[in-house]
Residue frames relative to the residue before (quaternion, step in Angstrom):
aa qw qx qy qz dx dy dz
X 1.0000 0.0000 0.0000 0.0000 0.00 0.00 0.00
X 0.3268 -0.7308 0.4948 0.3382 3.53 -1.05 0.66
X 0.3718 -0.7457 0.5121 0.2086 3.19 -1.63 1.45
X 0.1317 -0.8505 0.4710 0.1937 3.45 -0.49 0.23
X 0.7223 -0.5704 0.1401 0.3651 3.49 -1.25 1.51
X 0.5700 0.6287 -0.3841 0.3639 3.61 1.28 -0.58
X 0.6983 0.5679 -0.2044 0.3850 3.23 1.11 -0.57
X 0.5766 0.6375 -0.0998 0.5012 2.84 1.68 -1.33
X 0.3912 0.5447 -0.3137 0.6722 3.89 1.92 -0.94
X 0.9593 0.1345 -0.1930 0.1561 2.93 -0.98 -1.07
X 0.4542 0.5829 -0.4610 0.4914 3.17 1.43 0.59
X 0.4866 0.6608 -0.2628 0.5073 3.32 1.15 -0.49
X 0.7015 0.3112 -0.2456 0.5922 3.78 0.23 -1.20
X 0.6902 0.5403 -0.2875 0.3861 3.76 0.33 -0.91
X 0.7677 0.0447 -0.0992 0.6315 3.79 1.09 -0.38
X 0.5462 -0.6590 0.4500 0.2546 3.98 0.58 0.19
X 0.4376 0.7199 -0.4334 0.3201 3.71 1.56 -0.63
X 0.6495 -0.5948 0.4039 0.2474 3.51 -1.17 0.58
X 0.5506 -0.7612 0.0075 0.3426 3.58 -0.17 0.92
X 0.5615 0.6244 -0.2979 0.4540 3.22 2.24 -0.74
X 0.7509 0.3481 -0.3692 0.4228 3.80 1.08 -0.32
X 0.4102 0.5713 -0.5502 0.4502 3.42 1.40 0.15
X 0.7713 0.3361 -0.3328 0.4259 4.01 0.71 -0.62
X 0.4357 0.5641 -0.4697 0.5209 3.61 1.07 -0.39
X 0.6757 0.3440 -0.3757 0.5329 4.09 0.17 -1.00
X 0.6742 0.3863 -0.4597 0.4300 4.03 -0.33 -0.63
X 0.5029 0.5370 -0.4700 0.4876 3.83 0.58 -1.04
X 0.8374 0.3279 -0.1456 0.4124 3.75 -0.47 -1.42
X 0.8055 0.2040 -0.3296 0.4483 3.64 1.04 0.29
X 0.5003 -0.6973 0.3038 0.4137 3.44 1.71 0.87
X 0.7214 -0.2950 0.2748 0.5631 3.58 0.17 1.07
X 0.6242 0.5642 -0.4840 0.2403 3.77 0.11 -0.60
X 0.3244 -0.7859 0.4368 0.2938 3.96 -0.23 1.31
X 0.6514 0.5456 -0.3649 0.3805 3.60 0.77 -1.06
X 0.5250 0.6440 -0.3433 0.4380 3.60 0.98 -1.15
X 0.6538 0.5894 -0.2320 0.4140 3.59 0.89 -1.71
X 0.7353 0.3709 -0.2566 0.5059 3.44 0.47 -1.68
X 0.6657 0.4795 -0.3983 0.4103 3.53 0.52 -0.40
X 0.7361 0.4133 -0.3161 0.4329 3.70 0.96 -0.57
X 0.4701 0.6663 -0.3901 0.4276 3.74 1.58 -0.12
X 0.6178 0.5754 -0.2693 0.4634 2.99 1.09 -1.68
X 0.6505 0.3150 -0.2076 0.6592 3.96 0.30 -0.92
X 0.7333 0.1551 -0.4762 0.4599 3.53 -0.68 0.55
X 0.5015 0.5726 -0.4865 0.4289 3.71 0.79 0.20
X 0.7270 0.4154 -0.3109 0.4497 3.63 0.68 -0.77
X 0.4658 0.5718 -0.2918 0.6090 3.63 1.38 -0.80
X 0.7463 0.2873 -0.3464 0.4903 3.97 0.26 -0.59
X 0.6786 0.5423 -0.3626 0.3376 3.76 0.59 -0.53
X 0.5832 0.5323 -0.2519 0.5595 3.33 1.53 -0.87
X 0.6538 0.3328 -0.3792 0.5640 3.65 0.48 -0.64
X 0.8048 0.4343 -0.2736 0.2981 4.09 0.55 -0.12
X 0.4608 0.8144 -0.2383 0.2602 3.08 2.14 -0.05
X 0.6071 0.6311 -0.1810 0.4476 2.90 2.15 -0.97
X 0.5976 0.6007 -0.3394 0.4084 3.46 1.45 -0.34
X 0.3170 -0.8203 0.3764 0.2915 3.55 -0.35 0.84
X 0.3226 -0.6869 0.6394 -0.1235 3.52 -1.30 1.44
X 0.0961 -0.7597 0.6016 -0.2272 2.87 0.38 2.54
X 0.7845 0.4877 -0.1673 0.3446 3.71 0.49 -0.60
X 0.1138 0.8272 -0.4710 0.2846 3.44 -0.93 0.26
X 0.3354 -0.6531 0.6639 0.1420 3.13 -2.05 -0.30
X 0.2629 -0.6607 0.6203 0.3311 3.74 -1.15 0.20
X 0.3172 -0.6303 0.6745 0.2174 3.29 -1.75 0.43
X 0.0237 -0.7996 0.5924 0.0954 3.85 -0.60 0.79
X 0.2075 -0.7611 0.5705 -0.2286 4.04 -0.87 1.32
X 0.1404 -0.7060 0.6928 -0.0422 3.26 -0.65 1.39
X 0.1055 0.7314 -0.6495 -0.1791 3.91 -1.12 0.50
X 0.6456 -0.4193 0.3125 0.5566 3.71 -0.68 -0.81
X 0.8851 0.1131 -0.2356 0.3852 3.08 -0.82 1.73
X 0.5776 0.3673 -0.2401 0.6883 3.51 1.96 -0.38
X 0.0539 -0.6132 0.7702 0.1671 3.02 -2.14 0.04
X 0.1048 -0.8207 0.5615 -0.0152 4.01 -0.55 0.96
X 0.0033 0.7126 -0.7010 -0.0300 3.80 -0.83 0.31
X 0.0834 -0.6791 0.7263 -0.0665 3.42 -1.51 1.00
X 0.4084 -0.5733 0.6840 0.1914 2.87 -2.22 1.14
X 0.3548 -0.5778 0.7339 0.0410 3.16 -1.63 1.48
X 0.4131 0.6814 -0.6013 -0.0585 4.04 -0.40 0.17
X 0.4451 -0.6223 0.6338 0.1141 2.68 -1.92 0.84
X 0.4989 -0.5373 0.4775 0.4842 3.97 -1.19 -0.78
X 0.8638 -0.0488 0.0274 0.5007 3.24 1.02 -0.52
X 0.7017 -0.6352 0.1860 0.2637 3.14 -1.22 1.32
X 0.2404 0.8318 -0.2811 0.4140 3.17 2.15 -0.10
X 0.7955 0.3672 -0.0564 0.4787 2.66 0.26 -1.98
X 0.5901 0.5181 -0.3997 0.4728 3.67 0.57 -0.77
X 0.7277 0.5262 -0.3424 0.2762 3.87 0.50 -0.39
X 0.4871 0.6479 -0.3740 0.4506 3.19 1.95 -1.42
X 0.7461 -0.3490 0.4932 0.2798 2.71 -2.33 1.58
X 0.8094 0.4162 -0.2402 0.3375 3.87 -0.50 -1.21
X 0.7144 0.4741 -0.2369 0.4569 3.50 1.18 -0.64
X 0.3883 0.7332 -0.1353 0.5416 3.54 1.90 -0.39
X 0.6527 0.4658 -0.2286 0.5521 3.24 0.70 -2.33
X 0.5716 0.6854 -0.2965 0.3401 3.99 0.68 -1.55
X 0.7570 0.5327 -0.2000 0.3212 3.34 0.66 -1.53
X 0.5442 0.7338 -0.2389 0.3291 2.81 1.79 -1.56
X 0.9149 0.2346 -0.0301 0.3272 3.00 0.99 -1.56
X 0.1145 0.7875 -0.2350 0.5582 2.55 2.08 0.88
X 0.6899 0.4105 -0.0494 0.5942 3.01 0.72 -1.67
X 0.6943 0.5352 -0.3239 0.3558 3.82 0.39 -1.37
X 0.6296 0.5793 -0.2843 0.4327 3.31 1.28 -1.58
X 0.6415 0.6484 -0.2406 0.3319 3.66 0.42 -1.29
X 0.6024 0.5580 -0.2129 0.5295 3.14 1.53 -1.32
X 0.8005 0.3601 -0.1921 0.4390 3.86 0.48 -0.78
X 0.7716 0.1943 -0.0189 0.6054 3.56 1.49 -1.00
X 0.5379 -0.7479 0.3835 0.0651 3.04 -1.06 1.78
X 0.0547 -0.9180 0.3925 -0.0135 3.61 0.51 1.18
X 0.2920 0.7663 -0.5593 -0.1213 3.80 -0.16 0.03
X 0.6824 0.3659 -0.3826 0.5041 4.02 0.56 0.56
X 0.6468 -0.4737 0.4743 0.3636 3.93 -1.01 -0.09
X 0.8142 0.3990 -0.2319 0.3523 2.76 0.21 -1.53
X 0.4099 0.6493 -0.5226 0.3705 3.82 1.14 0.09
X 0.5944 0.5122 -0.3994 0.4742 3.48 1.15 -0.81
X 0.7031 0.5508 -0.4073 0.1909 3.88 0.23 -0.28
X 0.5360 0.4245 -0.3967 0.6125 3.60 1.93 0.57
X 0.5084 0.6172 -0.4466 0.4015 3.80 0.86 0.29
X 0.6437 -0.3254 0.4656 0.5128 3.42 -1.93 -0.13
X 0.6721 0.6656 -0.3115 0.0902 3.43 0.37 -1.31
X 0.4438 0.5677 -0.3508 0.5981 3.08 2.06 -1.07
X 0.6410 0.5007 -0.3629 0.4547 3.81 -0.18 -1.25
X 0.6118 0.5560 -0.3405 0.4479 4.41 0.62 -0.93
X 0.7595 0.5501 -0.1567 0.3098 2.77 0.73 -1.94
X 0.5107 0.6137 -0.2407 0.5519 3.80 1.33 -1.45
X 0.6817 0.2576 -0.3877 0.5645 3.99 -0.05 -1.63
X 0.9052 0.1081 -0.4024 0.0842 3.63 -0.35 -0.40
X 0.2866 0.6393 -0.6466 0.3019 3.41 0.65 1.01
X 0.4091 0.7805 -0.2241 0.4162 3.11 1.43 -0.86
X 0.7748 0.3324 -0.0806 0.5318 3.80 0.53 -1.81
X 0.8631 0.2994 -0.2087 0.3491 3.07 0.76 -0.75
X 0.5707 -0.6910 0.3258 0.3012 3.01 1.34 -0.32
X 0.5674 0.5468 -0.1359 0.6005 3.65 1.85 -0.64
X 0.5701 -0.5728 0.4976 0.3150 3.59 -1.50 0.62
X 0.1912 0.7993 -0.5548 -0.1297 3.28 -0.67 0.46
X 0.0258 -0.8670 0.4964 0.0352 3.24 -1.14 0.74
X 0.4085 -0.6064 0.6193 0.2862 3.99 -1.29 0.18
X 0.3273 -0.8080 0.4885 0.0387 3.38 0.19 1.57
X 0.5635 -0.0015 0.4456 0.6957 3.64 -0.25 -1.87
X 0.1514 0.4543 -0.8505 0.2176 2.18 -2.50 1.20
X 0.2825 -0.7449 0.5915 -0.1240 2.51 -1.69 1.85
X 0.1300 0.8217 -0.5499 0.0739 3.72 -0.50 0.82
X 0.2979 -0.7827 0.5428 -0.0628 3.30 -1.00 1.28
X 0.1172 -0.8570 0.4545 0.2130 3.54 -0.80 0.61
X 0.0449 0.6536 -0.7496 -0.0943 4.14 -0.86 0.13
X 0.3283 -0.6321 0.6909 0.1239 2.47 -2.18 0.27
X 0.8004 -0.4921 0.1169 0.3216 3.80 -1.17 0.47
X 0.6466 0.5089 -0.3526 0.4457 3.15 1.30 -0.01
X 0.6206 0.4196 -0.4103 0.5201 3.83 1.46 -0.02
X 0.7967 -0.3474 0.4659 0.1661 3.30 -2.30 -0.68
X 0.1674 0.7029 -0.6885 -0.0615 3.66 -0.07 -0.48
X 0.0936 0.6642 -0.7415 -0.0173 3.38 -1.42 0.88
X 0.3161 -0.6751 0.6650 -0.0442 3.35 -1.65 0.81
X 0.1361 -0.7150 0.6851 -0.0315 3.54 -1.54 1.03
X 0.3405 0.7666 -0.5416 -0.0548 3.44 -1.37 0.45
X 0.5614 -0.6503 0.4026 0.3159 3.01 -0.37 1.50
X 0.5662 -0.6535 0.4075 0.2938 3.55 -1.31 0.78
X 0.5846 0.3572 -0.4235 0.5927 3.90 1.25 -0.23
X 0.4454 -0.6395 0.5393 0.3191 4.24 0.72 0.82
X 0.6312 0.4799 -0.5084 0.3358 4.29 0.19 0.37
X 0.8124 0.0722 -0.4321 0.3848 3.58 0.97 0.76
X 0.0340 0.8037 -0.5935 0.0271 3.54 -0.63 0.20
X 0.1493 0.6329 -0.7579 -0.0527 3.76 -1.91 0.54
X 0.6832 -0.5035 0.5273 0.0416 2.19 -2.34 0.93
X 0.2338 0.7870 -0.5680 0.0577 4.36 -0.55 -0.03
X 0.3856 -0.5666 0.7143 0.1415 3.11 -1.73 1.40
X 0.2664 0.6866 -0.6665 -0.1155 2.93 -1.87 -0.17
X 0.4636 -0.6306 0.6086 0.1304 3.35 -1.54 0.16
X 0.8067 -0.0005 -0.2153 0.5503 3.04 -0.70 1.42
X 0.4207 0.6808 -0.4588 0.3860 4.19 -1.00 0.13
X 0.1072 -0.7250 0.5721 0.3682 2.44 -1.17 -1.38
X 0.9181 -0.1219 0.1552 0.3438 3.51 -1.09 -0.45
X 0.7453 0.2691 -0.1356 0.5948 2.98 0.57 -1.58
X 0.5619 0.6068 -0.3974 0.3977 3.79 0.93 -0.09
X 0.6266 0.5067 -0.1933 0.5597 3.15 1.09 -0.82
X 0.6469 0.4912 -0.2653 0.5194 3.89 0.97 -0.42
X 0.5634 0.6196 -0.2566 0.4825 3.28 1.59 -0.63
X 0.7121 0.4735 -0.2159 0.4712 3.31 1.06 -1.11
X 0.6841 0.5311 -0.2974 0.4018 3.69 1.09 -0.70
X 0.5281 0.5551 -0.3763 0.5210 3.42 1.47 -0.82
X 0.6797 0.5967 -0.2646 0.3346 3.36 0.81 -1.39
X 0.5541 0.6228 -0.2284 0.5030 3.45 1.39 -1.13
X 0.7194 0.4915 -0.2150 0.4412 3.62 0.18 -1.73
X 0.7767 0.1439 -0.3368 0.5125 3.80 0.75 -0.49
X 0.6720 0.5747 -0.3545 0.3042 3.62 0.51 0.02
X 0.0788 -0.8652 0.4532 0.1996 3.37 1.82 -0.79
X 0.2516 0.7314 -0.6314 -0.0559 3.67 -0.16 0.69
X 0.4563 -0.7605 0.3896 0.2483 3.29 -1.31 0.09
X 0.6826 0.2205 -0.1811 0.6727 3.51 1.53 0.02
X 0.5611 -0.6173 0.4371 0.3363 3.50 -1.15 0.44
X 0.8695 0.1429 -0.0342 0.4716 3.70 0.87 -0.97
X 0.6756 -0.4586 0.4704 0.3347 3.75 -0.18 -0.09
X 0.6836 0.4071 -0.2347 0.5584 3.73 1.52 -0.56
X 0.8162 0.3561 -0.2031 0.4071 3.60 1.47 -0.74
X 0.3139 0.7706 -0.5447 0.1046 3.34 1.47 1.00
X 0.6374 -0.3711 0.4880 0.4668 3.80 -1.13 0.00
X 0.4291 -0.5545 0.6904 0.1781 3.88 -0.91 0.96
X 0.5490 0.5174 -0.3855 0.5313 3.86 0.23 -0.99
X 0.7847 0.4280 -0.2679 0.3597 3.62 -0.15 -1.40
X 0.6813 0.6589 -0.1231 0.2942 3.35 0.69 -1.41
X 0.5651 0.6492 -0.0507 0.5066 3.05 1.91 -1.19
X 0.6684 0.3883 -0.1804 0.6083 2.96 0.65 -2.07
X 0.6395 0.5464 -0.3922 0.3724 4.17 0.29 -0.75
X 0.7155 0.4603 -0.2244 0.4752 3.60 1.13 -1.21
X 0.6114 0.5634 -0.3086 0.4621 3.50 1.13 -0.38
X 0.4741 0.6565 -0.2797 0.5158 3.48 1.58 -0.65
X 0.7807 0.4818 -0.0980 0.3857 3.35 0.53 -1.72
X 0.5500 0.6683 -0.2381 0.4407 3.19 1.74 -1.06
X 0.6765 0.4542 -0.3010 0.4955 3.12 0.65 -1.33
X 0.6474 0.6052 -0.3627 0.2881 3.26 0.43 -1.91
X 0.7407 0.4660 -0.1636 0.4555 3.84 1.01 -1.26
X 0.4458 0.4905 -0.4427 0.6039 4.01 1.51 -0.21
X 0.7439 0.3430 -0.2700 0.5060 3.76 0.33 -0.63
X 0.5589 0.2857 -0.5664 0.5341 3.50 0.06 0.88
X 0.7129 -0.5301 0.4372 0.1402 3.75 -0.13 0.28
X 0.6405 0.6747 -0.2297 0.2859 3.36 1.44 -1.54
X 0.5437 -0.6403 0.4007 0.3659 3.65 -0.90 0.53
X 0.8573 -0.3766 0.1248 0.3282 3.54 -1.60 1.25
X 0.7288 0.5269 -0.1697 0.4030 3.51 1.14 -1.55
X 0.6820 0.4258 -0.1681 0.5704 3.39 1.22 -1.58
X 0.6302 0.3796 -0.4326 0.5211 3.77 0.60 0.28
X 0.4887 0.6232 -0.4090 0.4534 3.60 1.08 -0.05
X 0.7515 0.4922 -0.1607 0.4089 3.13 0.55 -1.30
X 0.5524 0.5761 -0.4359 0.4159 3.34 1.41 -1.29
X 0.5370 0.8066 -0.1628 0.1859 2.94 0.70 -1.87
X 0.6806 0.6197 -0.0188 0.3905 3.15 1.33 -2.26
X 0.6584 0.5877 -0.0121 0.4701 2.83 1.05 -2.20
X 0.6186 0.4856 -0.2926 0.5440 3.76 0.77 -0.84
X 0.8047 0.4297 -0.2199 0.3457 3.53 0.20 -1.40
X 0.4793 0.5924 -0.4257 0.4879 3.38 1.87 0.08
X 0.8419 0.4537 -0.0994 0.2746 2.81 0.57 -1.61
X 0.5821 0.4459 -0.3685 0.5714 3.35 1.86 -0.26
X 0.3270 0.7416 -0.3626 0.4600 3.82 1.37 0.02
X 0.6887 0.5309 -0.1527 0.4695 3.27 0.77 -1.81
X 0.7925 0.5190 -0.1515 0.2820 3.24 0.56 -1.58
X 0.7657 0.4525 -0.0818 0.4498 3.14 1.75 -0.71
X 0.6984 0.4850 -0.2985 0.4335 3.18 1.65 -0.75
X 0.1011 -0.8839 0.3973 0.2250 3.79 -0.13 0.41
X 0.5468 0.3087 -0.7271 0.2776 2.65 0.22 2.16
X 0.2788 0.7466 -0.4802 0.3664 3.52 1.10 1.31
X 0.6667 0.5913 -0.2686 0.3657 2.79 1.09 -1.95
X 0.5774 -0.5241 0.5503 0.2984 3.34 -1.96 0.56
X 0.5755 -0.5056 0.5283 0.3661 4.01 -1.04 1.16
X 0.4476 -0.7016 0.5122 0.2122 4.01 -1.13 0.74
X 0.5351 0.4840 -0.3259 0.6108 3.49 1.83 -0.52
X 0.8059 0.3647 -0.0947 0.4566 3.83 0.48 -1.48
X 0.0929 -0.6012 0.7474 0.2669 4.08 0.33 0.21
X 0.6985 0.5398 -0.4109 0.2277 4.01 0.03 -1.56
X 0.8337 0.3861 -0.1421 0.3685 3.64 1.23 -0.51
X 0.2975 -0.6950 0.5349 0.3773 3.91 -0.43 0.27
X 0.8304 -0.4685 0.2240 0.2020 2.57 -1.74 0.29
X 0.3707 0.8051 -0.0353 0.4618 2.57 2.15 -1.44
X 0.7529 0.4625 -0.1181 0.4530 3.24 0.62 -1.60
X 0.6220 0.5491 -0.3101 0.4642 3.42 0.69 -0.89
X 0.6969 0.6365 -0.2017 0.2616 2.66 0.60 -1.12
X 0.6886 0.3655 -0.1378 0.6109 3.37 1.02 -1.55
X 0.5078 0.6667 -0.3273 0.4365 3.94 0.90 0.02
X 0.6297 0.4348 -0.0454 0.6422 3.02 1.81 -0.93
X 0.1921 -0.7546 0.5042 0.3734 3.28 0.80 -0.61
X 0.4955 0.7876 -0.3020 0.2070 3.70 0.31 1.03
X 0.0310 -0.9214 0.3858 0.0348 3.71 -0.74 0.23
X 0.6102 -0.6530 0.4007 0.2019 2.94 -0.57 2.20
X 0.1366 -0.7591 0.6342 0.0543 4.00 -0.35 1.53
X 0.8123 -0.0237 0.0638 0.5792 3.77 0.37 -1.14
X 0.1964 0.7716 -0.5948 -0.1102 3.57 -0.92 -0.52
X 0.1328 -0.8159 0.5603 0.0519 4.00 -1.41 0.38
X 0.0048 0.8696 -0.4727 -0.1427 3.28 -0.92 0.21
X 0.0737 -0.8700 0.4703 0.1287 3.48 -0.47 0.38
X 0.1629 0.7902 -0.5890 -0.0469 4.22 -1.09 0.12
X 0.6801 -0.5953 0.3904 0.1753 2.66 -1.18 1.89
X 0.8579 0.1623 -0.1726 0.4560 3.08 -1.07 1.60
X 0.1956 0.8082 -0.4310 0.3505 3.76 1.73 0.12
X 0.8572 -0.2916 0.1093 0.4101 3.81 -0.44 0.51
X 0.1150 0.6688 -0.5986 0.4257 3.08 1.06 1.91
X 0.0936 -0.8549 0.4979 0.1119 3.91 -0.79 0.12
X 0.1027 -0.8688 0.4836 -0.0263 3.07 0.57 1.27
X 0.2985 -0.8235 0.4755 0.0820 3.21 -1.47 1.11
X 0.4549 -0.7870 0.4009 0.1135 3.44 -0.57 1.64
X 0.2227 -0.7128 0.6651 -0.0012 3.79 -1.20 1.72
X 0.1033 -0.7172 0.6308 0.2777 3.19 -1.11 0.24
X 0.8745 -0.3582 0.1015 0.3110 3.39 -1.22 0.54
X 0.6174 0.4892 -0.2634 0.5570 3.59 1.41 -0.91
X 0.6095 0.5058 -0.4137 0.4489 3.55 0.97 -0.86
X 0.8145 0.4000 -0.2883 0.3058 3.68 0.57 -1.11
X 0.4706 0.6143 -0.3994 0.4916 3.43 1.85 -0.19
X 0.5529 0.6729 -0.3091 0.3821 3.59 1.20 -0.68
X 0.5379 0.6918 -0.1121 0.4686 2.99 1.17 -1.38
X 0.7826 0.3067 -0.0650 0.5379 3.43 -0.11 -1.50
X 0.7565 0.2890 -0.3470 0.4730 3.73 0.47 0.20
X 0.5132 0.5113 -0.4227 0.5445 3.46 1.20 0.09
């Protein structure tokens, strides 16, 4: 039967799906719209699975306060394209909305929600992997702070409790976090694992200068402070104050760093590089 474009619209506005499979689905359910939306929907999950394997380095975070939690999540897309489109946005929203009402601290909680069912139509609309990477959620309670950061291109952002301060002190620290990335809070809570693998670095680094047994000790010594410094964030220098530690602020404020996180979109994904002839290759195969 012939479909006709009116139909073909308002399937379109009614499920967002792209316009040739909004007619390919009416064709195969004779004009019938419900039939259609029901047969998008099921070829949406059938497209997301067949798109899950593609890797989805890009994106945005979603950041969400509920009652007693604060959570951020990676949104990634394949491409920063896609992360902009109107429909992929709309996603975040509720992403974001959901988080607010329901206490989340793994992904895969999303996979008995609407959100899974969001997520599917829009691989679907857009055509791209999408996925709910990582997500971090922290808890305080009414007598602390929560502060929050998000970079203006939304791919980096953390979260921070604290105790005593205030607000904007606590907002200080997250900004402070997001460009500094440490990985432990103090100098006492680095990973043994890490510390090792770092001193073995240095070890070598100091057999290759030549220098005698004692003065490669020291080198050795000196580094593991100073790479100590660099990582714990209360070592690190304040991002407003180079002149102050973190530390410092802190007690200036009268305050104390309870939890904090950080997260950036696409963080130890490994994405494999095409050059142009390879990806024309592609697309005509």
């Amino acid at each position: 039967m012939e479909i006709k474009a009116s139909q073909v619209k308002e399937l379109r506005d009614m499920t967002g799906v792209a316009m040739m499979d909004c007619k390919k689905a009416l064709v195969e359910s004779d004009g019938d719209i419900e039939k259609a939306v029901d047969l998008l929907r099921s070829n949406s999950a059938l497209k997301a699975e067949k798109k899950s394997s593609r890797v989805a380095a890009d994106g945005i975070l979603v950041l969400s306060s509920g009652d007693g939690y604060a959570s951020m999540v990676e949104l990634n897309s394949e491409t920063d394209f896609a992360s902009k489109d109107s429909n992929f946005l709309a996603f975040a929203e509720k992403v974001k909305n959901y988080i607010s009402e329901n206490k989340i601290k793994e992904p895969s909680a999303f996979l008995d929600s609407k959100i899974e069912e969001e997520r599917k139509s829009l691989v679907q609309t857009i055509g791209e992997n999408i996925q709910l990477r990582r997500m971090e959620t922290i808890d305080y309670s009414s007598d602390m702070h929560i502060g929050s950061y998000l970079h203006s291109d939304s791919k980096l952002g953390a979260i921070v409790s604290i105790n005593g301060g205030n607000e904007q002190v606590a907002k200080d620290i997250a900004m402070h976090v997001a460009a500094f990335n440490p990985i432990c809070l103090s100098k006492d809570d680095i990973s043994i694992d890490i510390l090792e693998r770092e001193k073995a670095i240095f070890e070598n680094q100091a057999k290759d200068s030549g220098k005698p047994k004692e003065i490669m000790e020291k080198i050795v010594e000196g580094k593991i402070k100073r790479f100590l410094s660099e990582v714990s964030l209360l070592s690190q220098s304040f991002v407003k104050d180079s002149e102050v530690t973190i530390e410092e602020y802190l007690a200036s404020n009268e305050a104390t760093i309870m939890s904090f996180a950080r997260l950036k979109v696409g963080e130890g994904i490994e994405v494999e590089t095409k050059d142009f002839a390879e990806e024309v290759a592609e697309q005509l195969k």
